[in-house]
C-alpha positions in Angstrom: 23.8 -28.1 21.0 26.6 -25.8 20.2 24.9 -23.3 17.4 27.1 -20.8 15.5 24.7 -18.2 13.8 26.6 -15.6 11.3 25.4 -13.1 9.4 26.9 -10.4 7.1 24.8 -7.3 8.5 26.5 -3.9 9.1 23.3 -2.2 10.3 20.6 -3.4 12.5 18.1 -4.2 9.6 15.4 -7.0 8.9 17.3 -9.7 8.3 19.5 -9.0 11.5 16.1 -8.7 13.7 14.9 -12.2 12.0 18.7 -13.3 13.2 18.4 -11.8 16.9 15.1 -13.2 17.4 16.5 -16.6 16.4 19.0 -16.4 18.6 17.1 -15.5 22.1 15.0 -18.7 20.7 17.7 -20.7 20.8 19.1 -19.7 23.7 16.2 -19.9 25.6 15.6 -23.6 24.6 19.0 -24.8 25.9 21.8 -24.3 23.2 24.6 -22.7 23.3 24.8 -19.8 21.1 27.9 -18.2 19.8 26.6 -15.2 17.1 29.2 -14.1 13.9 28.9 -11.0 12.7 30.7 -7.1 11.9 31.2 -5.0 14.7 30.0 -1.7 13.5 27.9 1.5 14.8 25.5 0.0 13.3 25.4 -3.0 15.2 26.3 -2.2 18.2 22.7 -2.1 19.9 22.7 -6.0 18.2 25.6 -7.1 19.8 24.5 -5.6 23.1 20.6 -7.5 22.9 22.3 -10.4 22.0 24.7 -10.5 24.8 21.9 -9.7 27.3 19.8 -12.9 25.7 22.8 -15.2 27.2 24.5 -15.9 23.5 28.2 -14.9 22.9 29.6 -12.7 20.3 32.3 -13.4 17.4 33.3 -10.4 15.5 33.8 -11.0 11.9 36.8 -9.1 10.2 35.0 -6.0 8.3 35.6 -5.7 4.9 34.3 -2.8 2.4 31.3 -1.2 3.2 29.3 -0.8 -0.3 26.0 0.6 -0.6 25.3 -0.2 3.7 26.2 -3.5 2.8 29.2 -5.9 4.4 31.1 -6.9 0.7 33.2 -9.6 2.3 35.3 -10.2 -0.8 35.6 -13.0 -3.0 34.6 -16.7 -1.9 38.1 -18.0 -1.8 38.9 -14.6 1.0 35.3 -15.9 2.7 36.6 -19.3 3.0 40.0 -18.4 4.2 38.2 -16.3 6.8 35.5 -18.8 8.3 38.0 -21.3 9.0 39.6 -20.0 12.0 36.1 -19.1 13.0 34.9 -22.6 12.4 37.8 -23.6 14.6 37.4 -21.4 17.7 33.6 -22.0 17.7 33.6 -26.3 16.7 29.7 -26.0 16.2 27.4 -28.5 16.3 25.4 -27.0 13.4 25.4 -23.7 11.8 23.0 -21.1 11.2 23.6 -18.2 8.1 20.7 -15.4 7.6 21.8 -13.9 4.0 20.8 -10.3 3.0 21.1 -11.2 -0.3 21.2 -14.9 -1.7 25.0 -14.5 -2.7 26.1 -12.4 0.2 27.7 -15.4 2.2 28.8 -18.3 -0.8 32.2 -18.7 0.3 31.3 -19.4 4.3 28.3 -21.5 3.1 30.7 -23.8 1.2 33.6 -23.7 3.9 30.7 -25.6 6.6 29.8 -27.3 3.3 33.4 -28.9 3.0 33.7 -29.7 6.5 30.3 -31.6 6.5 29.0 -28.9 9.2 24.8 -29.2 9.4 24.3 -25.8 7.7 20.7 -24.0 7.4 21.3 -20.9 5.2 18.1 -18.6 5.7 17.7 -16.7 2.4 16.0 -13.3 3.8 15.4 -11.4 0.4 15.3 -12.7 -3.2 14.4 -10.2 -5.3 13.4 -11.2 -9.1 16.1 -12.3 -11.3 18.9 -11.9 -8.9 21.9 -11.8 -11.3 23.7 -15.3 -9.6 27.1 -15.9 -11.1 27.6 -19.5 -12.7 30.4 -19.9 -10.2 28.3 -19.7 -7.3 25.6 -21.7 -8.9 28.5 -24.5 -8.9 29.1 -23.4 -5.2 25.0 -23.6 -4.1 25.0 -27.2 -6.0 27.8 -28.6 -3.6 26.6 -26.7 -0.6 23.0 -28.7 -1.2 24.6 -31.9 -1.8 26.2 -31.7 1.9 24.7 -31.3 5.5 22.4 -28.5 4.1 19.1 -27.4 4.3 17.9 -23.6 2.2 15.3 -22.2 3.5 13.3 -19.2 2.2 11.0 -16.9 4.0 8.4 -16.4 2.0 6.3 -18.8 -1.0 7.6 -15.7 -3.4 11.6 -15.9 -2.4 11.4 -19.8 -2.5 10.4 -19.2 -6.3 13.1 -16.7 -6.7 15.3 -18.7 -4.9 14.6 -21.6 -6.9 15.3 -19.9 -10.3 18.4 -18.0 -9.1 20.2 -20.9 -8.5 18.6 -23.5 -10.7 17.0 -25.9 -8.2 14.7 -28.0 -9.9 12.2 -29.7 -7.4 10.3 -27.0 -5.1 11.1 -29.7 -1.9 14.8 -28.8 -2.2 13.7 -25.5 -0.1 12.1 -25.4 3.0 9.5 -22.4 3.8 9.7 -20.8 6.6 7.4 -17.0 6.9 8.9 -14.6 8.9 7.0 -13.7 12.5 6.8 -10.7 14.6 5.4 -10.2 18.2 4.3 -6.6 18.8 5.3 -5.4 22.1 3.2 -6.8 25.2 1.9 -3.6 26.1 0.8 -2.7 22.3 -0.9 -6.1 22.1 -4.6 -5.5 23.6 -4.4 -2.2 24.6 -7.7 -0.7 25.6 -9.9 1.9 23.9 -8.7 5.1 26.4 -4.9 4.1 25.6 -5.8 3.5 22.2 -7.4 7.0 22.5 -4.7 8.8 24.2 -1.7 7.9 21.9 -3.7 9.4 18.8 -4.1 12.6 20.7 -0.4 12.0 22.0 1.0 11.7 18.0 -0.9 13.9 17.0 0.7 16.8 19.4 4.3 15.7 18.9 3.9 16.1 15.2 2.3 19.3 15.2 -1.0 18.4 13.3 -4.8 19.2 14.2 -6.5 16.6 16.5 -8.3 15.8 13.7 -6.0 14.5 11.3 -6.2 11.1 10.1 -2.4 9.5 9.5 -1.8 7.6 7.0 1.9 5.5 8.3 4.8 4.2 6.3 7.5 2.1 8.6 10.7 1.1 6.0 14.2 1.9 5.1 14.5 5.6 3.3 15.5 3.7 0.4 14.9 3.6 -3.2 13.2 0.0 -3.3 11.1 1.0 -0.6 8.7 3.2 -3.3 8.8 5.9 -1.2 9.2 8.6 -4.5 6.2 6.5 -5.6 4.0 7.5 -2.5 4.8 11.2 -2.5 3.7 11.0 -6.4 0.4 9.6 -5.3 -0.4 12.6 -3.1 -0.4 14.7 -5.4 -3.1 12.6 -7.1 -5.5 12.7 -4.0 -8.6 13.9 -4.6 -9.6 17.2 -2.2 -11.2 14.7 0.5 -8.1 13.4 1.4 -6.6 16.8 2.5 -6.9 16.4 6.1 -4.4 13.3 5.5 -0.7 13.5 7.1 1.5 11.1 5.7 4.5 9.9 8.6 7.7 7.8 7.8 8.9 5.7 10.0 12.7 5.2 9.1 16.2 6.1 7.9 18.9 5.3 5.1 21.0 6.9 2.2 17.5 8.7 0.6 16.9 11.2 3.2 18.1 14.1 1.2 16.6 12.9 -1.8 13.5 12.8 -0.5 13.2 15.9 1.2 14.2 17.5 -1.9 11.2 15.8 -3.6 8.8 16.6 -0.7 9.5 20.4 -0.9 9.0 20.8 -4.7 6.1 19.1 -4.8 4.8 21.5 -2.0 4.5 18.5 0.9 6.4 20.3 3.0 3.3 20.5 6.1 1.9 16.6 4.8 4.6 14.7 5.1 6.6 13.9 8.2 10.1 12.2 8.6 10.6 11.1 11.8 13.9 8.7 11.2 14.4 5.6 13.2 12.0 5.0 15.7 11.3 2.8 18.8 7.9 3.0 19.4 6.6 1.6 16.3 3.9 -0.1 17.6 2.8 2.9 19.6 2.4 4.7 16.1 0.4 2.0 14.4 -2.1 2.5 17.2 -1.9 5.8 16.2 -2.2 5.5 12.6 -5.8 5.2 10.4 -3.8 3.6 7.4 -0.5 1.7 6.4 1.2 2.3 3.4 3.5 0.1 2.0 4.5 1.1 -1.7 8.0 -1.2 -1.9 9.3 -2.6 -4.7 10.4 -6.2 -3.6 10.8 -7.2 0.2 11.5 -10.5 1.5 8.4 -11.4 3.9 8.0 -8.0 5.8 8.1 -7.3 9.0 6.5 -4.0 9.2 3.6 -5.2 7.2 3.2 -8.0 9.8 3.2 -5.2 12.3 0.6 -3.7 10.8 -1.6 -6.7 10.1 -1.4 -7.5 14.4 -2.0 -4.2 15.2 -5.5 -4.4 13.1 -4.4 -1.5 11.1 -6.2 -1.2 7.4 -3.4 -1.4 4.6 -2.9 -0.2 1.2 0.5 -2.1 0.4 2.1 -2.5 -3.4 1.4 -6.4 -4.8 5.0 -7.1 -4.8 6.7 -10.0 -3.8 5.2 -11.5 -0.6 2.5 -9.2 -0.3 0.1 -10.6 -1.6 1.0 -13.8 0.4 0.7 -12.2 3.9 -2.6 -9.9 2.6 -4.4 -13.1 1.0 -4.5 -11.9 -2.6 -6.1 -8.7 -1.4 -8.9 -10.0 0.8 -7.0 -8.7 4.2 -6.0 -5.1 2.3 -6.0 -3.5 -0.4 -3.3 -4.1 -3.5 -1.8 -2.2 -6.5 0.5 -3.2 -9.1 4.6 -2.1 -7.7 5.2 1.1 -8.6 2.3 1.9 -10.5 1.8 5.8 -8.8 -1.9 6.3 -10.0 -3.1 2.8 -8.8 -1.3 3.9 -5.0 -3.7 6.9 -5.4 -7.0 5.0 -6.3 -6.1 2.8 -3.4 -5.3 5.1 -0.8 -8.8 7.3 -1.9 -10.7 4.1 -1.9 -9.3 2.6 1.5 -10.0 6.7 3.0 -13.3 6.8 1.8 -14.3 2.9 2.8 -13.4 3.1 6.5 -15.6 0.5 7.3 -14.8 -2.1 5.0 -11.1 -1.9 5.4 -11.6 -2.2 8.9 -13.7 -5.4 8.4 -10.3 -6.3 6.2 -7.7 -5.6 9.2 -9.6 -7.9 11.4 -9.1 -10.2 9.7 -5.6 -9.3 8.7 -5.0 -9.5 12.2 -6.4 -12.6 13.2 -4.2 -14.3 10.5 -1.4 -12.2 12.0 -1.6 -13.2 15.5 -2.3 -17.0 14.6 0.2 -17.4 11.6 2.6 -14.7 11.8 4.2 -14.9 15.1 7.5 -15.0 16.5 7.3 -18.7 18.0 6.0 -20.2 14.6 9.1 -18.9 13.1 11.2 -19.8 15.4 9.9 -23.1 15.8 10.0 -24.0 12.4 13.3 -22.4 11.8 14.6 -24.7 14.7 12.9 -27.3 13.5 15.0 -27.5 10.0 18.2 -27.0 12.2 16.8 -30.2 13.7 15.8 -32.5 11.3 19.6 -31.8 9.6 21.7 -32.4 12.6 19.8 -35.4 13.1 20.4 -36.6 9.6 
């Protein structure tokens, strides 16, 4: 099967992992797999993975860049621009991962008018996502062709649902994102285990006593990290011995650092931009922190769960799906700054129930959450359309 994959990304972000991962699935089980996407900076280390997997590239005109994101003009210009594309690649079926549920409307009706088997893959929904009437209109023909939506959480499907007024729940297919931490990361022993906390520790120039308490997300407003630095304040004395490390970059770096020296964080808290060797931190890490406002179905919170790390994550969209209501870590009501501070103090102080809690977070994790369940049942949809 010939697949065409597109997606609007202009950085290498979630949505664009979920994509890539998709991709070396595909490839791997026979298609042919031609990816459609910007050619930025940003992507570059994308294109270059996904070249290595044995797929091909497309660039896709750029447009303006607003807020980090592709705007790729009005549907009629989107249209006009995925025919050639459609044209030079003549797929078999087509693939779209979506940033944001109207990012893509006018190349998800163009396959929709040529009667192309189209599974749009609806990364993030946020609540009440203003949709236009217009591309409500646009969603309800796309549906009524070779298409199948699917969402990647219970929580977007909802969204999802409401944003574009489906009525029956079937409509939407589910999907949960998966993540694989790295083979070495995945059983490592108790001396490696060991060494990398003494390791961290060192590189970030904090006692060997410390206990780290990890955030991995975008520096970006949604992400709650203003939220987090407002709970540290509220920490009772016990938790003093607690450095707080951020895994990530975007637009709020200055912002933040700002905030982090007036409220006298300078020595607690630790930016370390982009980083690689994620997994090698969790392993690292007592806690994970996850104060974000909405997400999609995260990835760094599945990263967590495998690596058996305790978590104190805000009850926001699919949270509380992945953590089980609370029973595999603990929960607070999004953006509520006093709640992040009871949690954190009660998951600090509780080491060994929360560690009881992150077995079993990471049981579900490693059973549930993985890379091939996604990718199978993403396939699957591509599948079951084609063949209709």
């Amino acid at each position: 099967m010939r697949l065409l994959v597109f997606f609007p990304g202009v950085i290498r972000g979630g949505c664009e992992e979920h994509a890539f991962v998709i991709i070396r699935a595909a490839v791997r089980g026979g298609d042919e797999v031609v990816a459609c996407f910007p050619q930025t900076p940003g992507t570059r280390s994308l294109t270059d993975d996904i070249r290595e997997a044995g797929a091909s590239v497309l660039p896709w005109p750029l447009g303006a860049i607003v807020d980090g994101r592709m705007n790729l003009g009005s549907a009629q210009r989107q249209e006009g621009l995925a025919g050639p594309v459609l044209d030079t690649v003549n797929p078999d079926a087509i693939l779209l991962f979506l940033p944001e549920p109207d990012s893509s409307m006018g190349f998800l009706t163009a396959c929709a008018d040529r009667g192309l088997p189209t599974v749009p893959v609806f990364c993030l929904v946020p609540p009440e996502w203003p949709v236009s009437e217009e591309d409500r209109r646009r969603g309800a023909r796309a549906r009524r062709a070779r298409q199948r939506w699917v969402a990647i959480s219970q929580d977007n499907r909802r969204h999802l649902a409401t944003a574009f007024r489906i009525g029956a729940a079937d409509e939407v297919d589910c999907v949960l994102n998966g993540v694989d931490l790295p083979r070495d990361w995945q059983e490592p022993d108790s001396g490696t285990v060991a060494a990398v906390r003494r390791a961290v520790r060192e590189e970030l120039v904090m006692p060997p006593t410390a206990r780290i308490a990890l955030t991995v997300a975008r520096l970006a407003a949604p992400k709650g990290h203003a939220d987090l630095l407002a709970a540290i304040s509220e920490l009772p004395a016990a938790a003093d011995d607690v450095r707080f490390v951020w895994a990530g970059e975007g637009g709020e770096d200055e912002r933040l650092l700002s905030l982090i020296e007036r409220a006298g964080l300078d020595g607690r808290v630790h930016l370390l931009g982009h980083r690689q060797d994620v997994a090698r931190l969790l392993h690292a890490a007592d806690l994970f922190v996850f104060p974000t406002h909405w997400e999609g179905c995260s990835r760094a919170l599945i990263e967590a769960m495998s690596a058996g790390l305790p978590i104190v994550a805000s009850d926001a969209s699919s949270n509380p799906e992945l953590l089980d209501g609370g029973r595999l870590g603990l929960l607070f009501p999004a953006r509520d700054r006093t709640a992040l501070a009871e949690r954190m103090s009660q998951a600090l102080s509780e080491p060994d129930e929360m560690a009881a809690m992150a077995a079993k977070a990471r049981s579900k994790a490693r059973r549930e959450l993985t890379e091939a369940a996604m990718c199978e049942g993403t396939l699957a949809v591509v599948d079951k359309i084609v063949r209709r």
